[in-house]
N, C-alpha and C positions, 0 to 999 in steps of 0.2 A: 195254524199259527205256530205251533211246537214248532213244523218242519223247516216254516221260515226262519224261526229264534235259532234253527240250530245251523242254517246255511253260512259256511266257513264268509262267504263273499260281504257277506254285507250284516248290519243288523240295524235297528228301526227303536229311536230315544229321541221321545219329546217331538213326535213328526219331523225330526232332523235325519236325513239317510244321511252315516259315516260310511268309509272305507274304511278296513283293517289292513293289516302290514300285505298281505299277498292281494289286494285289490290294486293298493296304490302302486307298487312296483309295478303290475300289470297298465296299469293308467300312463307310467312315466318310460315305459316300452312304447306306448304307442306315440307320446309326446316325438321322443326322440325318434320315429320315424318319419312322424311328420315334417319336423323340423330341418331334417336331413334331405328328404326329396327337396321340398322347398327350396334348400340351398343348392345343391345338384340341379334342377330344372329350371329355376329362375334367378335367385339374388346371385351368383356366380355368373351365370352368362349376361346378366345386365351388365353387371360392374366391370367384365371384361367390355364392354358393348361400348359404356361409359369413357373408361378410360383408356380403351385405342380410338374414340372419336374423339376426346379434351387431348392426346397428343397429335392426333390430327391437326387438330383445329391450332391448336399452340404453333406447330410448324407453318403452318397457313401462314399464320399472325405476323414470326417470326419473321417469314420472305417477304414479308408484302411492308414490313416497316422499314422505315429513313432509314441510310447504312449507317448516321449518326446517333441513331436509338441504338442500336444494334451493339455499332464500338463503347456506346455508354454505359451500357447494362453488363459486359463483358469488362470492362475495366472496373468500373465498380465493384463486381465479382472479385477480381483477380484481388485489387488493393484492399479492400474488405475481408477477405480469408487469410490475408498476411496482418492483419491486424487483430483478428481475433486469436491469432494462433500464441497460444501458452496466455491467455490477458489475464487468466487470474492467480496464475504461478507466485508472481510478487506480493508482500505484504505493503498494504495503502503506505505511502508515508504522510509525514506530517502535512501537506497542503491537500492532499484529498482526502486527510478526516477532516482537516478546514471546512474543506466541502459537504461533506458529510453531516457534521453539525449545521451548516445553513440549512440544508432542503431538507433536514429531520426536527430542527430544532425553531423554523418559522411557519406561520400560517403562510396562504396565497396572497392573502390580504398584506399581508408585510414585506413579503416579497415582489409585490406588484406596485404597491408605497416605494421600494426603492429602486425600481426602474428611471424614477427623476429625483431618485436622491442624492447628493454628491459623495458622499461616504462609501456609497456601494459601486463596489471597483468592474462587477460582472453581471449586471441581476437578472438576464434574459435568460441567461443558461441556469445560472438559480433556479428559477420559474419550470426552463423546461423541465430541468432534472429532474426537481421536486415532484411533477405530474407522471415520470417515467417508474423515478421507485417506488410511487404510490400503488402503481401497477404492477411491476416486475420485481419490487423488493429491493433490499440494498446491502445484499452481496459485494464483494470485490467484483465480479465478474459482472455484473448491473448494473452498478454502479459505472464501470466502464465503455460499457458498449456504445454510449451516445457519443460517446467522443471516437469510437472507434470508426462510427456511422460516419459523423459529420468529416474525418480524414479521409474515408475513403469515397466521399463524397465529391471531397476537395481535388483531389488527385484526378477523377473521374471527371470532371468538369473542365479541368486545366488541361487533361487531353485532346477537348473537343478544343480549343484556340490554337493548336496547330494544325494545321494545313493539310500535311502531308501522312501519308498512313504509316510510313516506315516510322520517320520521327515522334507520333504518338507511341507506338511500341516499346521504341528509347525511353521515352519520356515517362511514359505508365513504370517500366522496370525500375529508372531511378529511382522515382519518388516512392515508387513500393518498398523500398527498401534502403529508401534514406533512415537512418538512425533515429533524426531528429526528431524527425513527422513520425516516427515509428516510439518513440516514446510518448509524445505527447496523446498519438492516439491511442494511448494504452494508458493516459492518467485520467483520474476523474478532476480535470480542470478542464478551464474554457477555450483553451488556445486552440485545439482543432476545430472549435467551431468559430472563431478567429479566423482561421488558417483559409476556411468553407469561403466566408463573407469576403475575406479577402482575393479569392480567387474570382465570385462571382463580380466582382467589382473590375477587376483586374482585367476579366471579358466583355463587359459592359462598355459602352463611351457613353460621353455624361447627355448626349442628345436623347438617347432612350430613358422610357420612365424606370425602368428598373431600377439604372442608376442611381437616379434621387430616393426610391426607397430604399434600398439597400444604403446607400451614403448616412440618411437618416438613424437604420438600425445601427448603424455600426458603431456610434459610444453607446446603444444598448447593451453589446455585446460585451465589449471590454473601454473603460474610458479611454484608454490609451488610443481607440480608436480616433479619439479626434485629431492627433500628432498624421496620421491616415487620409479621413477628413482634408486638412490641410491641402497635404501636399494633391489629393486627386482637384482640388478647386483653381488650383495653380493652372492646368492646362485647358479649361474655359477662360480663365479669365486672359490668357495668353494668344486666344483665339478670339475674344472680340477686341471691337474698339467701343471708345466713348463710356457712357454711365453703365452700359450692360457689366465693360470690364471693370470698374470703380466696384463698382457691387460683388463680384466674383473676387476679386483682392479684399475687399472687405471681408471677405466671408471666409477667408482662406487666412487672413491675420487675424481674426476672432477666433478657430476653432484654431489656430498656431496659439494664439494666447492661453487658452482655457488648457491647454494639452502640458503648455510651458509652467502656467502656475501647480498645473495636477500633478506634474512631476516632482514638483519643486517642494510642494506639502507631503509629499511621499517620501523622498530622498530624508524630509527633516524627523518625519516621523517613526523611519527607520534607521538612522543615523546610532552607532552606536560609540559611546564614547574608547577611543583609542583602539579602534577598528583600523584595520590594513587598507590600502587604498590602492590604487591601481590607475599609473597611468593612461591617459585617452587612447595612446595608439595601444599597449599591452593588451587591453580591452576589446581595440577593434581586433587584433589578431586572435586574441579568444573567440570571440565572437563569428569572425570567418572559420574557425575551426568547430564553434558547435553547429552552427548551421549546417558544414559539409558532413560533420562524422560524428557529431555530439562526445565531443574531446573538448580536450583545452590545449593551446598551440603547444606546451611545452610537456604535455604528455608522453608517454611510450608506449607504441601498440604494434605488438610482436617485437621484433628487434630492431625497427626504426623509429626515428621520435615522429611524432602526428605529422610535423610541416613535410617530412617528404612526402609522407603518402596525400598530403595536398595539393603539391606541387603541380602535378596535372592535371586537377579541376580546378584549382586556381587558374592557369592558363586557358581554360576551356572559358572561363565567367569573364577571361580581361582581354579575349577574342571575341566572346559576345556582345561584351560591354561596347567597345570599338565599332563592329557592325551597327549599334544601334544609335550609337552618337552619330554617325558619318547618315542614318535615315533621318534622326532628327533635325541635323544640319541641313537638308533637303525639304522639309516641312511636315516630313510626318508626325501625327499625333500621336501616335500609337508607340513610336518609338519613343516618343520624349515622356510621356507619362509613365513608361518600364523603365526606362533610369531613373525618375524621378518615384517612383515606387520603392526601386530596389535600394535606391543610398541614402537618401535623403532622412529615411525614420531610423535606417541603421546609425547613422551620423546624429541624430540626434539623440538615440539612445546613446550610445556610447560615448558622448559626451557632457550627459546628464547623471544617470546611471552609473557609467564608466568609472567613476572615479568613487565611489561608493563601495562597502564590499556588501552590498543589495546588488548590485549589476547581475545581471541575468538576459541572454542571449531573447529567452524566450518572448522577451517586451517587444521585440523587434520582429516578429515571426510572420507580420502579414507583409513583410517585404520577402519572404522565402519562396513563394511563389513568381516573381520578376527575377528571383537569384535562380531559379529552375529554371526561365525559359531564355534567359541569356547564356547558360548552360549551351543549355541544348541549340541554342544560336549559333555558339561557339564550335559547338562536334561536328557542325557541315564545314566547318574550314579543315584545307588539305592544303599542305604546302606543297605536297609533291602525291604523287601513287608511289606505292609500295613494287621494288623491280628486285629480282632472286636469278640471277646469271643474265639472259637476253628474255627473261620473260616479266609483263608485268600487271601487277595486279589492278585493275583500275577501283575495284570493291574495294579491296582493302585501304582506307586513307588514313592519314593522321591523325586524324579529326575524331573519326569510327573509334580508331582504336583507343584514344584518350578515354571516349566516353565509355566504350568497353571496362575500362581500366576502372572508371569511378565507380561501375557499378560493382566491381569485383572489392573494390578496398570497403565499400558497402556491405557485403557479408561478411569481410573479415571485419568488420567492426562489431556486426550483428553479436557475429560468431565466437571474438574472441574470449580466451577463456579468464573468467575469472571480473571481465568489465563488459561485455557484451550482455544485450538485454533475452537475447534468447542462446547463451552460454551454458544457462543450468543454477549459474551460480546470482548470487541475490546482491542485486544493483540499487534499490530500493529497500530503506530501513525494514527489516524484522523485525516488527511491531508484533506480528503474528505469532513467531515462536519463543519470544520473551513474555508474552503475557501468559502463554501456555506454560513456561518455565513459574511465573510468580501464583497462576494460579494450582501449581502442583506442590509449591513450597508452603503459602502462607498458610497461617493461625489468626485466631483470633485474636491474641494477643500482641499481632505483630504493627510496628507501623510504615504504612505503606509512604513513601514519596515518591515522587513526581518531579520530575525535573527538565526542560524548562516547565510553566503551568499552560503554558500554552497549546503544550500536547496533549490537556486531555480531552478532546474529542474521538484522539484514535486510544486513550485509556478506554474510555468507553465502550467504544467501538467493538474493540477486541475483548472486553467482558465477556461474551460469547462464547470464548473459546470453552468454558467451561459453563454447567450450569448452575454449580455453588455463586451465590452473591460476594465478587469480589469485595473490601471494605473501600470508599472512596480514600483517597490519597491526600497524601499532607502535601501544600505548595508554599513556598516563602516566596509572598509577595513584596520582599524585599528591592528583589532582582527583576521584577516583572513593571513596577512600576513606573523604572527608571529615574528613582528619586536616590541621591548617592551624598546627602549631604551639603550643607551649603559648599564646602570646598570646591576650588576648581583641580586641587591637586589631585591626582588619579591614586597616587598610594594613600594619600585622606580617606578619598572616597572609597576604595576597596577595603581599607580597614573599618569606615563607617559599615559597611555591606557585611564586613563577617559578623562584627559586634552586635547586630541588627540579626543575622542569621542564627549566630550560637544561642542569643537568648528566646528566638521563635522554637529553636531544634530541642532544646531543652523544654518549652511549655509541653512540647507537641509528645515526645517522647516520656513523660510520667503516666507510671503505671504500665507502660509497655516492656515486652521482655525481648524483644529484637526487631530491627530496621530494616526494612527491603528498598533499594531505590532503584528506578529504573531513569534512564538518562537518557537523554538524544547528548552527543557533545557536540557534536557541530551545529548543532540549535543553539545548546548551553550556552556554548560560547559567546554568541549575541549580549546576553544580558551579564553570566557572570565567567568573563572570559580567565583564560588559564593562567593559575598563578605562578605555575611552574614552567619551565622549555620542554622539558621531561614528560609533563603528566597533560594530557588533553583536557583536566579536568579542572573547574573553579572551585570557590571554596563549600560547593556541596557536593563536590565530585571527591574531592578531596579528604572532604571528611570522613568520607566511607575508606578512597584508597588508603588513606595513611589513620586506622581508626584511631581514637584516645580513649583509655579506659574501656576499654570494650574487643571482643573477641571476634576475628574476622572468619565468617562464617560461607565462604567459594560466592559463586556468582553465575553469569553467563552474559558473553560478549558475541554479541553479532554484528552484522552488518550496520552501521547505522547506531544502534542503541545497543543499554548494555543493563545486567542487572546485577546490584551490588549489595553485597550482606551483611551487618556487622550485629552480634550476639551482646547483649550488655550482660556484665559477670555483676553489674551492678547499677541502677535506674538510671542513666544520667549522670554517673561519678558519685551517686548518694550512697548510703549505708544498707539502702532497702533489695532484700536479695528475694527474689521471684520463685513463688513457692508455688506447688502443682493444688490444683483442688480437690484432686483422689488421692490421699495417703496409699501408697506399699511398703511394706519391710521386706524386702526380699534382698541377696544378694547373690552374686554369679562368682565361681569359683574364690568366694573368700577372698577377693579383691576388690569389687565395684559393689555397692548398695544402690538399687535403683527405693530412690525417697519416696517417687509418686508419680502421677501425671497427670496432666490435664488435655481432655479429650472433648473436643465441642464441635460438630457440625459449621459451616460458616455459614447457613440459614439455617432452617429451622429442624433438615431431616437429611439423611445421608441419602443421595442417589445413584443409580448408574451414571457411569461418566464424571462425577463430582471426586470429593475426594474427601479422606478423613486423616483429618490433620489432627500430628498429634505431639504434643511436648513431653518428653522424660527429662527427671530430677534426678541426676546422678550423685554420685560423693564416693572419695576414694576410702577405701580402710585402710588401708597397707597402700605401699608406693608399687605401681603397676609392675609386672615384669612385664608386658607386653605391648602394643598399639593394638588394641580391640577394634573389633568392629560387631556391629549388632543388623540383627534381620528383624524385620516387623512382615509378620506374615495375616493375609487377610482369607479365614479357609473357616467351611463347615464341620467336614471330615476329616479333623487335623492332620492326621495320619497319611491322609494322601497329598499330595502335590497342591498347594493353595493357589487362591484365586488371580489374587496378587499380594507383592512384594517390595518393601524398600530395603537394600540392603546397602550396606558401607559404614563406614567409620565418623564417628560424632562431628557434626558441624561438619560433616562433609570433608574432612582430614583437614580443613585449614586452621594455621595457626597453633599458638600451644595447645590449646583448648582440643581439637579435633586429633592429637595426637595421647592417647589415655596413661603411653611412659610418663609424659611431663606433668600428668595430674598431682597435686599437692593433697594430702591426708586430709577428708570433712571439708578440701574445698567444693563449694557446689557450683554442680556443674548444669546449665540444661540444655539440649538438644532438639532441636524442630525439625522436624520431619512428616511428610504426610503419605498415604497409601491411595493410589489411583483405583477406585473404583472401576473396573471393566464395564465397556456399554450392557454387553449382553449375559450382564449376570442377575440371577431370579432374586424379585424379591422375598425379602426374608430374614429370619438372626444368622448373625456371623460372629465367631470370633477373633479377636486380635491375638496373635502371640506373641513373645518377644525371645531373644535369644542372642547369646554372646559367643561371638567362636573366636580364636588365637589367627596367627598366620598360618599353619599347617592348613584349619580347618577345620579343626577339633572345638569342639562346644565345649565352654564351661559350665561346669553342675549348676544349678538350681537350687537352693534355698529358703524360702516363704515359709511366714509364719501366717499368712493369709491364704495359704493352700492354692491352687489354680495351675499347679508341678505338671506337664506331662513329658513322660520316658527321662525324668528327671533333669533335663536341659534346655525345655522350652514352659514361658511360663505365659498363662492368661492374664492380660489387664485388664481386658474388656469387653464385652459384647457389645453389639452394633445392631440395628435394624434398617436393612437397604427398603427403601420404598418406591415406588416408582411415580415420578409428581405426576406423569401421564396419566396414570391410574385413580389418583386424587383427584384432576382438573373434571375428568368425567364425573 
């Protein structure tokens, strides 16, 4: 027994046989040679076995199916990789956090209530969405993709109703890279799956059953659908006689009716008082111009205005259009229901709509599909072949060449810089990099607004960017209600509106020590339009540009929205001056006394990626000699290079305040600023430093009767605890 107690291999506890350290390495030697033939002699040459016979078998598949399977799955490929490409580049704007908040913010059950509810303008796509980012989340990029689907679904389908193989080719390039369709299928709205239903209908005649289910879906889709409705009931009831036709006119002046009232309660419900308004024909030329190139007629892109570079697909749609009257006049159906597709809902929009400044191109979108194939109608017209001395070309025609042309002004629209949707640069409000801005600036102390209230689902939305709990925002539903006083006079009612604003801005603003607003203006606008010609901004845009009583403290202006800062020197215009809730005596070269600070997490614990915001109490002793600027350093080992950093001049240099020559003697000053937590920094204590240096660069001396001095020009205010909530949730 000695000789087996003493064998290195093994030993014997409690009838349990253990390995020791040189057994098991021995054990996991022979593991990995097993595991290694295995893969050498069999799972490698199966999966090769497997997968040259599934490409086999796929090319089999491939030969043996309809050559219209084949061009389907290949166009849908092609227009599908053109739409996913850059989708989640842009930050959402305001109507696809619209979105956003329905399929996050309703049950199935509520969403399936308003399938037959007249209030709910889309509810199918609702429905779907909701069941997609249940699965895949809701990302900008997820959020996207269905609409990305259903366009390139639309396009792929629309290639199978022409004929000929060259003209789907055309036909596929256009609409890949139409602008229009190219935006839409890149929003999270409903209009590409609009866009879908509308095509499928478009290739239907109303004898098949499909027809009537899709006819049926389509005020599922969008109400508007029914103005659609309409006009496809028009060419049965054209085609019979007697009570069958009575009933098809019937059915076609009911869903005319319903489509004419739904507009009518739309237009009144978005009507805004002393709103700009826009001629029926200005409208339709808008209108013809987003469809072709997603402009506006009186645009400029590159160095000509929009209408030249239309001019040649213009002619290419009033060459089709032509073609298809001169088939109709003949008796075909198929030609009279593509005119009566393509003008009839755009004439109706644009004389509904049109005169509204709610007009939007896109209400009209399921006639874009008839305005594509009258296009492409129009490109097989040649007046002549193309002849270069005695030779001539008979490939090259007129026709070719127009359509050639559309699709080239097509990537210069894509492409162009600065308005093009795949440019680089951002066509869609920065919602994304302004809430990133507010969430690196605010406090605790600070109060947040909102402007219009309408956007905050993408406030929401964009919370994320950071993992501190942004504070909910102040809204003045003043402006949101649409209630301006009994007056009809408009300078009444806007003075009713500020009188109404200054005294909510004032409730909202006690006890806070600075204002953050973040704006849409061209939302704004809508409710509290501009008071100036000069300033985009109404009287709460206003109030931040031009502040009263208070300190303007920089901002950031993007695409779309904008974020604006104004510092109170005092609450409100009150006497009460914002005091820190950590006392210091310290002062920086015998000229600044920093009073104090107040330092608080905006939840509960500092983390990676968060950030620690933090307010200093300044007061001048002596009259500056200089415009100071201060570092707040976030480090373990002060001594070497810190983690992170904010440096620059108080309130961001704006204004007197942000300038420290202009400080007044023991007037108090305070400063908001916060330090960015790095993702990948350990948890653990940190400290804060602070420090003052001149224009050269030179640091001013240090001072504290509270000790926390180091190399005597950097002082401690704080220590921190980074924690990591990951860490916690386990």
């Amino acid at each position: 027994m000695a000789g087996n107690d003493a064998d290195p291999r093994r030993f014997v506890c409690k009838g349990t046989i253990e390995m020791n350290d040189i057994a098991f390495v021995l054990w996991l030697e022979r593991l990995y040679g097993r595991i290694r033939t295995t893969l050498q002699t069999r799972t490698f040459p199966a999966l090769q076995s497997y997968f040259e016979d599934s490409r086999t078998g796929a090319e089999v598949v491939w030969s043996r199916s309809p050559a219209l399977v084949r061009w389907f799955l290949f166009a849908f490929g092609i227009s599908f990789l053109s739409r996913i490409w850059h989708l989640d580049v842009q930050s959402l704007w305001l109507d696809e956090g619209a979105t956003w908040a329905e399929v996050t913010g309703k049950s199935y059950r509520i969403l399936a209530q308003e399938l037959i509810s007249p209030d709910a303008a889309y509810p199918l796509y609702h429905l779907i969405l909701k069941g997609w980012v249940d699965i895949f989340g809701d990302s900008e990029y997820w959020l996207r993709i269905p609409s990305a689907l259903f366009g390139a679904l639309a396009i792929a389908l629309l290639t199978l109703f022409v004929p000929r193989q060259p003209q789907k080719g055309f036909l596929l390039v256009l609409m890949s890279t139409a602008p229009m369709l190219l935006w839409h299928a890149q929003d999270a709205k409903v209009y590409s799956m609009l866009l879908c239903v509308a095509v499928a209908l478009t290739m239907s005649h109303w004898r098949q059953k499909r027809w009537w289910v899709l006819l049926i879906l389509l005020p599922l889709v969008h109400r508007l659908g029914f103005v659609m409705m309409a006009v496809l009931l028009i060419t049965p009831a054209l085609q019979h006689t007697g009570r069958r036709r009575t009933w098809y006119a019937l059915a076609a002046f009911g869903a005319g009716l319903v489509s004419v009232v739904g507009i009518a309660l739309s237009i009144r419900a978005k009507e805004v008082l002393g709103a700009t308004t826009v001629l029926p024909f200005g409208s339709l030329l808008d209108l013809v111009a987003r469809f072709l190139l997603d402009r506006r007629w009186s645009d400029q892109m590159l160095w000509a205005p929009v209408w030249v570079w239309l001019v040649p697909i213009v002619v290419l749609l009033c060459v089709g259009s032509k073609k298809a009257i001169d088939a109709a006049r003949k008796g075909n159906a198929a030609s009279l229901q593509l005119l009566l597709l393509a003008y009839v809902p755009v004439m109706v929009v644009v004389l509904s709509y049109g005169t509204t400044s709610s007009f939007d191109a896109r209400y009209a979108l399921f006639s874009a599909p008839a305005w594509f194939i009258l296009i492409l109608n129009g490109a097989s017209w040649s007046m002549h072949n193309v002849q270069l001395g005695k030779r001539v070309f008979s490939i090259v025609r007129t026709g070719r060449m127009l359509f050639l042309f559309a699709i080239i002004v097509n990537l210069i629209s894509l492409y162009e810089p600065t308005r093009g949707i795949f440019s680089g640069a951002p066509v869609k409000e920065e919602w994304r990099v302004v809430m990133q801005e507010l969430a690196h600036r605010v406090t605790r102390n600070d109060m947040v607004v909102l402007h219009p209230p309408y956007a905050l689902p993408l406030y929401r939305y964009y919370r994320r960017v950071t993992p501190d709990p942004l504070p909910m925002p102040v809204m003045f539903t003043v402006f949101s209600e649409g209630y301006r006083g009994s007056s009809t006079d408009l300078i009444a009612q806007r003075e009713y509106q500020r009188r109404s604003f200054d005294m909510q801005f004032k409730a909202a603003a006690a006890g806070k020590h600075r204002a953050l607003l973040i704006i849409a203006p061209d939302h704004a606008a809508q409710i509290d339009p501009p008071i100036d010609a000069t300033s985009p901004y109404g009287w709460v845009g206003l109030y931040f540009q031009f502040p009263q009583k208070t300190w303007p403290c920089g901002g950031l202006d993007r695409y779309g929205v904008a974020l604006l800062c104004q510092s109170f020197p005092s609450v409100a215009g009150t006497t009460d001056v914002p005091q820190p809730e950590k006392l210091i005596d310290a002062t920086f070269g015998g000229e600044l006394k920093l009073r104090g600070i107040t330092i608080k997490p905006l939840g509960i614990f500092y983390q990676p990626n968060g950030s620690v915001p933090i307010e200093f109490y300044w007061q001048a002793l002596t009259p500056p000699t200089q415009n100071y600027r201060m570092f707040v350093h976030l480090c373990q080992r002060c001594n070497e290079p810190p983690y992170a950093q904010n440096d620059g001049p108080p309130l961001m240099g704006y204004g007197d305040a942000g300038l420290t020559k202009t400080w007044l003697v023991d007037d108090p000053v305070h400063d908001e600023r916060s330090i960015i937590i790095p993702p990948g920094v350990t948890p653990g204590n940190y400290a804060i430093i602070l420090g003052v240096y001149d224009d050269t660069g030179k640091r001013l001396p240090v001072e504290s009767k509270d000790g926390g001095v180091l190399g005597g020009d950097r002082l401690i205010i704080s220590t921190i605890r980074v924690i990591n909530e990951g860490a916690i949730i386990k």
